[in-house]
NUSE-632277 format. One record per atom (N, C-alpha, C): atom name; residue in one letter; x, y, z. Coordinates in steps of 0.02 Angstrom, whole numbers. Example, Ala and Ser with C-alpha at 12.3 -4.5 7.8 and 13.67 -1.06 7.14 Angstrom:
% residues 2
ATOM atomo residuo     c1     c2     c3
ATOM     N       A    660   -284    390
ATOM    CA       A    615   -225    390
ATOM     C       A    660   -165    390
ATOM     N       S    642   -112    354
ATOM    CA       S    684    -53    357
ATOM     C       S    645      2    394
% end
This chain:
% residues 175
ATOM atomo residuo     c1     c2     c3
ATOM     N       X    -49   1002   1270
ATOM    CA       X   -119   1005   1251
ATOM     C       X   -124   1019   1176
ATOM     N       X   -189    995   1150
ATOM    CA       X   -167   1004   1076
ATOM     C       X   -202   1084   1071
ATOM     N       X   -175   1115   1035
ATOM    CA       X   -170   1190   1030
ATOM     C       X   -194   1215    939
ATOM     N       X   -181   1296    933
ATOM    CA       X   -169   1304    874
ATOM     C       X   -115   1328    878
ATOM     N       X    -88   1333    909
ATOM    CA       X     14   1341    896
ATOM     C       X     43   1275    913
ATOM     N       X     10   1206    891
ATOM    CA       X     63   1160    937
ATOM     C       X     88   1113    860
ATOM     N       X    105   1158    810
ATOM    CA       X    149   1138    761
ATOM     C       X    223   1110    745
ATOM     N       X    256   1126    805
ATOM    CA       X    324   1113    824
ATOM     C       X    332   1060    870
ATOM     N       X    254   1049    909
ATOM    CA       X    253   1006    983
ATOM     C       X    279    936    963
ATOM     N       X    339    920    938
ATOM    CA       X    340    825    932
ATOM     C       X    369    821    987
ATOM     N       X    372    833   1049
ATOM    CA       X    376    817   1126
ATOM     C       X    337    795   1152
ATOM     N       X    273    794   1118
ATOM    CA       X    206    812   1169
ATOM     C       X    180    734   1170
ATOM     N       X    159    710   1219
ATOM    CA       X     85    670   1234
ATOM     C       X     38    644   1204
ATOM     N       X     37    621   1149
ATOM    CA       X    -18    646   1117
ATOM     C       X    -65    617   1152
ATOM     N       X    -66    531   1174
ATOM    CA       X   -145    510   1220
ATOM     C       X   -181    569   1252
ATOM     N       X   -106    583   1305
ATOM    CA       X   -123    631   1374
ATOM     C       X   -164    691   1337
ATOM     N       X   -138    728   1304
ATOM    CA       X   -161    785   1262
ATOM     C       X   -232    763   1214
ATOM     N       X   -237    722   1168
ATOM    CA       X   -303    701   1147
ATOM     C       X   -361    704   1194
ATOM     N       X   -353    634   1242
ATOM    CA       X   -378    648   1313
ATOM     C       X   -403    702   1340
ATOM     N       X   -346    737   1353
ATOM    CA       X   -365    802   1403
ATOM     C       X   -416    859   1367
ATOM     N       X   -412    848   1282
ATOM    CA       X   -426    914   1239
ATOM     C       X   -490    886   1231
ATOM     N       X   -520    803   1215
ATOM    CA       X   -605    784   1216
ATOM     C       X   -643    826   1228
ATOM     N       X   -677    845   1195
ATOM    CA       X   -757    867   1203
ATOM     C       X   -742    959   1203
ATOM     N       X   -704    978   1209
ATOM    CA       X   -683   1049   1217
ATOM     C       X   -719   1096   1144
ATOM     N       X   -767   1115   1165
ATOM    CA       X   -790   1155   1094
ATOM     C       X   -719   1209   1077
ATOM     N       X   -722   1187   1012
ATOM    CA       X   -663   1224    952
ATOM     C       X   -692   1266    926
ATOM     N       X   -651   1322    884
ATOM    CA       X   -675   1350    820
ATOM     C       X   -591   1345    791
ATOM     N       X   -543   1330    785
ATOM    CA       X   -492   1335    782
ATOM     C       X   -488   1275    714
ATOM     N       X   -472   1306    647
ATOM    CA       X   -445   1250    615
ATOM     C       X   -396   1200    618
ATOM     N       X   -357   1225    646
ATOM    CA       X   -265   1187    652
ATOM     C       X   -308   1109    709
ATOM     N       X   -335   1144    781
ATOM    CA       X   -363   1079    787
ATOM     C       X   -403   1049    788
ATOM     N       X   -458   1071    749
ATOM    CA       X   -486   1050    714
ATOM     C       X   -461    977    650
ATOM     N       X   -422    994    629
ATOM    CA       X   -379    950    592
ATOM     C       X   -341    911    628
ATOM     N       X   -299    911    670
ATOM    CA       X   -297    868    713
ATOM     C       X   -338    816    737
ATOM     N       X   -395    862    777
ATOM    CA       X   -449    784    800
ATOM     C       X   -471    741    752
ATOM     N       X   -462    790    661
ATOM    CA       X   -516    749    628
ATOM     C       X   -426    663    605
ATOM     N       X   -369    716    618
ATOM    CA       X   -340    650    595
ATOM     C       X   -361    583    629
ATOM     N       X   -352    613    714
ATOM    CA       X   -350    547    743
ATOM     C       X   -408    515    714
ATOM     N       X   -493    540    691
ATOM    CA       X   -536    507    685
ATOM     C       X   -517    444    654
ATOM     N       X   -473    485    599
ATOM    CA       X   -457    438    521
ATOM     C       X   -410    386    544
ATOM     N       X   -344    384    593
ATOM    CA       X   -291    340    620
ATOM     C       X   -347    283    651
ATOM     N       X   -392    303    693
ATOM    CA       X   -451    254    752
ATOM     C       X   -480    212    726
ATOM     N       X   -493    205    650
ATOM    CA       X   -513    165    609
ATOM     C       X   -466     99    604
ATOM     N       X   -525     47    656
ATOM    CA       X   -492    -17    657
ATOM     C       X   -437    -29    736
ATOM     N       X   -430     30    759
ATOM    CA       X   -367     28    811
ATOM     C       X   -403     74    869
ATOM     N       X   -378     72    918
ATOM    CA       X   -377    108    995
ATOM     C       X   -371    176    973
ATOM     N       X   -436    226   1008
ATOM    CA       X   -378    293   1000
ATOM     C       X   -338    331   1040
ATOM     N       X   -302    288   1085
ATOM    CA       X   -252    306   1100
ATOM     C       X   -181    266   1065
ATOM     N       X   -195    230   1019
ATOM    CA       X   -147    229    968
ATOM     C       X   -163    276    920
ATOM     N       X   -199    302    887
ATOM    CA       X   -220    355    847
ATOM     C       X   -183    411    877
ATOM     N       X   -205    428    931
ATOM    CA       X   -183    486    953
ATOM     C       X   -101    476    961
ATOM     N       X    -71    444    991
ATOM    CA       X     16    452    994
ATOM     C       X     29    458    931
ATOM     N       X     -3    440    877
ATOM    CA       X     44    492    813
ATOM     C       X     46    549    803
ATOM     N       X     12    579    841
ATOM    CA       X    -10    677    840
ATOM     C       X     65    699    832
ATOM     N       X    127    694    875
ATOM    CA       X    164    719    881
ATOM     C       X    235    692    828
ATOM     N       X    199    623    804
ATOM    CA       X    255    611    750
ATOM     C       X    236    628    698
ATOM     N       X    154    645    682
ATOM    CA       X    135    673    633
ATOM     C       X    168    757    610
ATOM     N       X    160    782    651
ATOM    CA       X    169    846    638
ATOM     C       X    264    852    629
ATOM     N       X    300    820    665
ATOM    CA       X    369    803    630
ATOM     C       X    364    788    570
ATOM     N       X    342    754    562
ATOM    CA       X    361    731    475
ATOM     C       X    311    757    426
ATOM     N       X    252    780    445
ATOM    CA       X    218    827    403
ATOM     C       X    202    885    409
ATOM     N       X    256    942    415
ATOM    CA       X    251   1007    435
ATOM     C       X    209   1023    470
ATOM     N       X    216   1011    544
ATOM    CA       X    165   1029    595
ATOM     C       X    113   1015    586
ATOM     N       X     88    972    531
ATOM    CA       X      3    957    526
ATOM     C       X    -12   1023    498
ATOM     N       X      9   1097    468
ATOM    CA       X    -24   1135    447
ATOM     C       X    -50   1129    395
ATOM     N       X   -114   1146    361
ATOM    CA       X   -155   1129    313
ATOM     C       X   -146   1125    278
ATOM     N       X   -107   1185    239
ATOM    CA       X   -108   1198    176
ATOM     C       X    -30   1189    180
ATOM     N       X      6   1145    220
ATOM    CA       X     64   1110    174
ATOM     C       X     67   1028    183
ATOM     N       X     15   1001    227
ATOM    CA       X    -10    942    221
ATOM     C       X    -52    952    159
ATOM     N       X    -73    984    138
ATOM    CA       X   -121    997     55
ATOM     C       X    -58    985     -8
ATOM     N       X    -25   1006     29
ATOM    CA       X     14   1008    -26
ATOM     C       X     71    929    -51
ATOM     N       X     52    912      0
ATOM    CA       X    105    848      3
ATOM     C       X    105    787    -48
ATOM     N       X    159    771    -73
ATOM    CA       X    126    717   -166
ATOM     C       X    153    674   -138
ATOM     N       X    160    637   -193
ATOM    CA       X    191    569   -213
ATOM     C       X    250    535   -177
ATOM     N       X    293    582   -187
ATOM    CA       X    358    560   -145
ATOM     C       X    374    571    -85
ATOM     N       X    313    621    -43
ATOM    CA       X    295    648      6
ATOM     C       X    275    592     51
ATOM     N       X    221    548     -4
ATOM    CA       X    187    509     62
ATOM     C       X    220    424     48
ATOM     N       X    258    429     -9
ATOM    CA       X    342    380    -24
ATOM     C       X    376    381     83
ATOM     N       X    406    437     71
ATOM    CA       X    443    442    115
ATOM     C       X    419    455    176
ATOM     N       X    329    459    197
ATOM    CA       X    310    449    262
ATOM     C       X    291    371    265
ATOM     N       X    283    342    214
ATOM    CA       X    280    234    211
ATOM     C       X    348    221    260
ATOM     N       X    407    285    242
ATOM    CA       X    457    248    242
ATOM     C       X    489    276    325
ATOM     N       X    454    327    344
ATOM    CA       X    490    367    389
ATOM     C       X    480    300    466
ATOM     N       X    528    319    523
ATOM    CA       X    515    267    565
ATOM     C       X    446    294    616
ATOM     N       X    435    251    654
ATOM    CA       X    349    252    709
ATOM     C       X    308    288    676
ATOM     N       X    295    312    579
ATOM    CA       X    239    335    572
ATOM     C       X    181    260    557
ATOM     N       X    112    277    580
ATOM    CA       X     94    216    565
ATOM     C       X     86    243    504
ATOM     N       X    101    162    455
ATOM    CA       X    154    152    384
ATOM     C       X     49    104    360
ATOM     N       X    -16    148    360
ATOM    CA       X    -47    144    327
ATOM     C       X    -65    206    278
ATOM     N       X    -68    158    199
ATOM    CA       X    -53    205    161
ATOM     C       X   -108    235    127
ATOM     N       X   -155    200    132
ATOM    CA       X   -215    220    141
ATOM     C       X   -279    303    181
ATOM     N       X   -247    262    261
ATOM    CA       X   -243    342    305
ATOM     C       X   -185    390    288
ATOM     N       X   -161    376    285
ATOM    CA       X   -116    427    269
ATOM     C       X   -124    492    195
ATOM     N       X   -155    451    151
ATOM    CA       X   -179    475     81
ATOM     C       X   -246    504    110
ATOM     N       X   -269    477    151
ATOM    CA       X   -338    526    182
ATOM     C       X   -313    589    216
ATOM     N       X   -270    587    234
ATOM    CA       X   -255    664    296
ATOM     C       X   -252    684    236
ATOM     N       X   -199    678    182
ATOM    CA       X   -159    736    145
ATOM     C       X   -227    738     93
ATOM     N       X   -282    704     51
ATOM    CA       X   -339    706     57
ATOM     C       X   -401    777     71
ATOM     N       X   -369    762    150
ATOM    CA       X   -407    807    188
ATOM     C       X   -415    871    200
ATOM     N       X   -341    866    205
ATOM    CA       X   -293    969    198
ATOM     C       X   -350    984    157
ATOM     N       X   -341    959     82
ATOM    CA       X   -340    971     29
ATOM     C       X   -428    992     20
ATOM     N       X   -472    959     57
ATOM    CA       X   -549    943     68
ATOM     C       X   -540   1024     98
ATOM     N       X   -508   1027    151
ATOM    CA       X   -532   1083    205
ATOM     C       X   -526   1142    175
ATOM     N       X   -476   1162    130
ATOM    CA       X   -448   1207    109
ATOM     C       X   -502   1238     63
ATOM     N       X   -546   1173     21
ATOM    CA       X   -592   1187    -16
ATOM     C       X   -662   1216     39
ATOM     N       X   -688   1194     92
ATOM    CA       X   -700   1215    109
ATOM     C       X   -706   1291    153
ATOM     N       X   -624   1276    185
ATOM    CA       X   -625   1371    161
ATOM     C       X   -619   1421    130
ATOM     N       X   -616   1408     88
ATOM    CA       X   -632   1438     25
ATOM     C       X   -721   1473     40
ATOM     N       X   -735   1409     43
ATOM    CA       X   -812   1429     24
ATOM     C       X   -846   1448     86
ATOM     N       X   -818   1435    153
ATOM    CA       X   -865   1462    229
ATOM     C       X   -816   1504    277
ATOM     N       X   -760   1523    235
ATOM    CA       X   -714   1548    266
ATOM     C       X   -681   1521    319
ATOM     N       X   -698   1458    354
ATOM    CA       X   -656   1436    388
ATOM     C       X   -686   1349    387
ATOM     N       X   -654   1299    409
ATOM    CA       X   -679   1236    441
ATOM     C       X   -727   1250    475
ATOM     N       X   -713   1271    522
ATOM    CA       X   -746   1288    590
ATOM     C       X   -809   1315    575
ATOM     N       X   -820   1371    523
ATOM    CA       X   -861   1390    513
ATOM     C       X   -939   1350    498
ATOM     N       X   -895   1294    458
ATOM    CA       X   -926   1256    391
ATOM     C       X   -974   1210    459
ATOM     N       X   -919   1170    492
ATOM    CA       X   -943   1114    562
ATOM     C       X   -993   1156    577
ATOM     N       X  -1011   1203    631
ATOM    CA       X  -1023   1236    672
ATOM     C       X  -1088   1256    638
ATOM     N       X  -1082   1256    601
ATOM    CA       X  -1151   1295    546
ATOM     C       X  -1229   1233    553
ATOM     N       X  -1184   1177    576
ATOM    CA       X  -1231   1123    564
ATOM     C       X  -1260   1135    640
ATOM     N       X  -1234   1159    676
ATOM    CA       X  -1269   1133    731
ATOM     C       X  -1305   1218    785
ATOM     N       X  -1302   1254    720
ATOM    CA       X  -1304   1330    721
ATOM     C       X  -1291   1366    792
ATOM     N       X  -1194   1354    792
ATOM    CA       X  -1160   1368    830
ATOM     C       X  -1165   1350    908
ATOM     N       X  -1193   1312    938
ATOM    CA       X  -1197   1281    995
ATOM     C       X  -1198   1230    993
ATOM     N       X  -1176   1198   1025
ATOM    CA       X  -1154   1097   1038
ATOM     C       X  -1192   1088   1052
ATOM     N       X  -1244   1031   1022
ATOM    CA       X  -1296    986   1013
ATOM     C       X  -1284    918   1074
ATOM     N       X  -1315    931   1127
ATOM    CA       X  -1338    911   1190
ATOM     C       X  -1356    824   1178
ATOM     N       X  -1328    767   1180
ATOM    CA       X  -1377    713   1173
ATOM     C       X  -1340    667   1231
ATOM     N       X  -1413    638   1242
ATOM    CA       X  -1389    591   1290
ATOM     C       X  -1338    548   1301
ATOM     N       X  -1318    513   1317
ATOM    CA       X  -1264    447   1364
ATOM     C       X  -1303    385   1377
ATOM     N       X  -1327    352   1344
ATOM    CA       X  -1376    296   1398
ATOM     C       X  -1317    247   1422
ATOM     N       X  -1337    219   1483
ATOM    CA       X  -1302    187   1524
ATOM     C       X  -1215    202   1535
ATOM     N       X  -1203    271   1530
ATOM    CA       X  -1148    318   1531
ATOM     C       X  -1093    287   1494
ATOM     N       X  -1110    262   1428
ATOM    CA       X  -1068    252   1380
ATOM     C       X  -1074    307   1330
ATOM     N       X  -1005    313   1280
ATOM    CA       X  -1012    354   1233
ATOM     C       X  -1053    333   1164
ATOM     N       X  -1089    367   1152
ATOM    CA       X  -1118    342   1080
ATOM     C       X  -1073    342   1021
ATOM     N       X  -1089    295    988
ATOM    CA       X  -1032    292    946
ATOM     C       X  -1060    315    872
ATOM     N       X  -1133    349    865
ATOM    CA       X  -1149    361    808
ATOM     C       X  -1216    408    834
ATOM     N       X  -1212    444    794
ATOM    CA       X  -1278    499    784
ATOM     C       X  -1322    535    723
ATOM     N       X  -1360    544    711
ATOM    CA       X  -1402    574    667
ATOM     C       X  -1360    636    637
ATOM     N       X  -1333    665    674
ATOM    CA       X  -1296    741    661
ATOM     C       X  -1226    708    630
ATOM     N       X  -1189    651    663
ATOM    CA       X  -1143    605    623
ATOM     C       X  -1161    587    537
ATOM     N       X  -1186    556    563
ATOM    CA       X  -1210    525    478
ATOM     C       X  -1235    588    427
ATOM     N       X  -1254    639    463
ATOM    CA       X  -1288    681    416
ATOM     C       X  -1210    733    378
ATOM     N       X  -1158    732    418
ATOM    CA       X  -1114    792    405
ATOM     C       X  -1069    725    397
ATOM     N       X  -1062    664    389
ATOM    CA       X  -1008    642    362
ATOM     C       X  -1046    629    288
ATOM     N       X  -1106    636    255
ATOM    CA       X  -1130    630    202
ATOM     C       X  -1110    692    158
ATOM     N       X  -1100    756    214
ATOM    CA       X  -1087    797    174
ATOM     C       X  -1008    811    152
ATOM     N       X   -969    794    222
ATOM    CA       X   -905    780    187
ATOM     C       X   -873    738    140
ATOM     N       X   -920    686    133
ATOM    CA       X   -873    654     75
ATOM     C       X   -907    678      3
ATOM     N       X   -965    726     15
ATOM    CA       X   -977    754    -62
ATOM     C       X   -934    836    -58
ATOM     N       X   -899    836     -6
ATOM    CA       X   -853    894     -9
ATOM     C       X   -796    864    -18
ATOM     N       X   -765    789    -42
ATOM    CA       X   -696    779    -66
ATOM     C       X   -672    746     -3
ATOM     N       X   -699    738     58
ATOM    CA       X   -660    702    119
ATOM     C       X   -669    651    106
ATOM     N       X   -604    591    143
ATOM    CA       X   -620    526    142
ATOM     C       X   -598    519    207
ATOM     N       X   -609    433    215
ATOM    CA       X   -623    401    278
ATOM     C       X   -649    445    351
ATOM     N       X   -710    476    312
ATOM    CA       X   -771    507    377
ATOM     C       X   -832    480    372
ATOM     N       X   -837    401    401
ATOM    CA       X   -903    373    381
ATOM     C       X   -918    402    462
ATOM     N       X   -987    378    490
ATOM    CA       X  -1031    407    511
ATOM     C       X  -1013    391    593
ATOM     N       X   -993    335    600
ATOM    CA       X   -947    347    644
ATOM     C       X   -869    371    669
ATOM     N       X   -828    370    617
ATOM    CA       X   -769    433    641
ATOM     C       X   -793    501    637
ATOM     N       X   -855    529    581
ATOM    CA       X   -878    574    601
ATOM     C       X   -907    599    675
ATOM     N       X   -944    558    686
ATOM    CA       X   -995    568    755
ATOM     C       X   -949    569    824
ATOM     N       X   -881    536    795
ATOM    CA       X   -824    529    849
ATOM     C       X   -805    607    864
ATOM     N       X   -764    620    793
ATOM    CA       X   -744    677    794
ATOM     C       X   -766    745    784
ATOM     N       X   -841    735    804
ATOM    CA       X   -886    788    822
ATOM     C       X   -900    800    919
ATOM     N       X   -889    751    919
ATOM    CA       X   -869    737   1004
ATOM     C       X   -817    754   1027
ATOM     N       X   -772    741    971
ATOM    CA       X   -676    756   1016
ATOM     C       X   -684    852    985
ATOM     N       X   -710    867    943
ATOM    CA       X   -719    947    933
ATOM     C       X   -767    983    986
ATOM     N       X   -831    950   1027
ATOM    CA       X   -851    967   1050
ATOM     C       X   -931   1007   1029
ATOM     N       X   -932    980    968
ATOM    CA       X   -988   1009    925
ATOM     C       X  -1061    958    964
ATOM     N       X  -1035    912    958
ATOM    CA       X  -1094    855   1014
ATOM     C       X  -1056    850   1087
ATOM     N       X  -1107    864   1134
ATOM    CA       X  -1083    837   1200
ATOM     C       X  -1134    798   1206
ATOM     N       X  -1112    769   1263
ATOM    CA       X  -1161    717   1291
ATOM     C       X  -1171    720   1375
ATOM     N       X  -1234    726   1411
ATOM    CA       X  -1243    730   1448
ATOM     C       X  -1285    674   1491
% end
């Protein structure tokens, strides 16, 4: 399951575990960062291809922890182009490490991720419908907090990987 100790997990599942962890209200940065990678991998692809990199991610980029995915340069993301089954886009990939780097600034300033998310929806998951029991793939609360992340330094959180990965955090449910 994806956890905040599952830094070591390159055993793990990731579909099964993505899957299983959906919609689960967080306050937890570690996965917090997690769901938001897969958002960024889903772009263009299945996310259950997104998600099976969870566990090769965190192999080759120190458990996915923040602030040494923040830290990761040049020759860092050289040698994840080059490493084997990472997907070898170099683009997403410059977004996670990107991202550390986004979040970090953010806690700085709300003391946590979690804090910062959560603030928008003043701490309870924002209830919206399902019509014809599909998932929505975009929301008002989406578009509004991926506007604010990319004037906080995030990339690839347009309004739908946002609105996604406000769903896989659990900040929107849908009923």
């Amino acid at each position: 399951m994806i956890s905040p100790t599952d830094f070591d997990d390159v055993e793990a599942n990731g579909v099964k575990d993505y899957d299983a962890y959906f919609g689960t209200p967080t306050h937890d940065d570690h996965v917090l960062f997690e769901l938001l990678i897969v958002g960024i991998l889903q772009v263009g692809l299945g996310w259950q291809v997104a998600a099976s990199q969870l566990p090769i991610l965190r192999r080759e980029m120190h458990g996915l922890r923040i602030n040494e995915v923040a830290g990761l340069d040049e020759p860092d993301w050289e040698r994840l182009m080059q490493a084997p089954k990472v997907m070898h886009n170099g683009r997403k990939l410059h977004a996670i490490i990107q991202d550390a780097r986004a979040i970090i600034d953010v806690q700085q300033e709300f003391g946590s991720f979690s804090a910062y998310l959560w603030q928008f929806v003043d701490a309870t998951p924002l209830m919206m419908p399902a019509p014809d029991d599909e998932l929505p793939t975009q929301s008002p609360l989406g578009t509004r907090v991926a506007k604010d992340l990319h004037r906080r330094g995030f990339t690839f959180v347009g309004p739908v990987v946002t609105h996604m990965f406000l769903l896989a955090a659990g900040i929107i449910q849908v009923n």
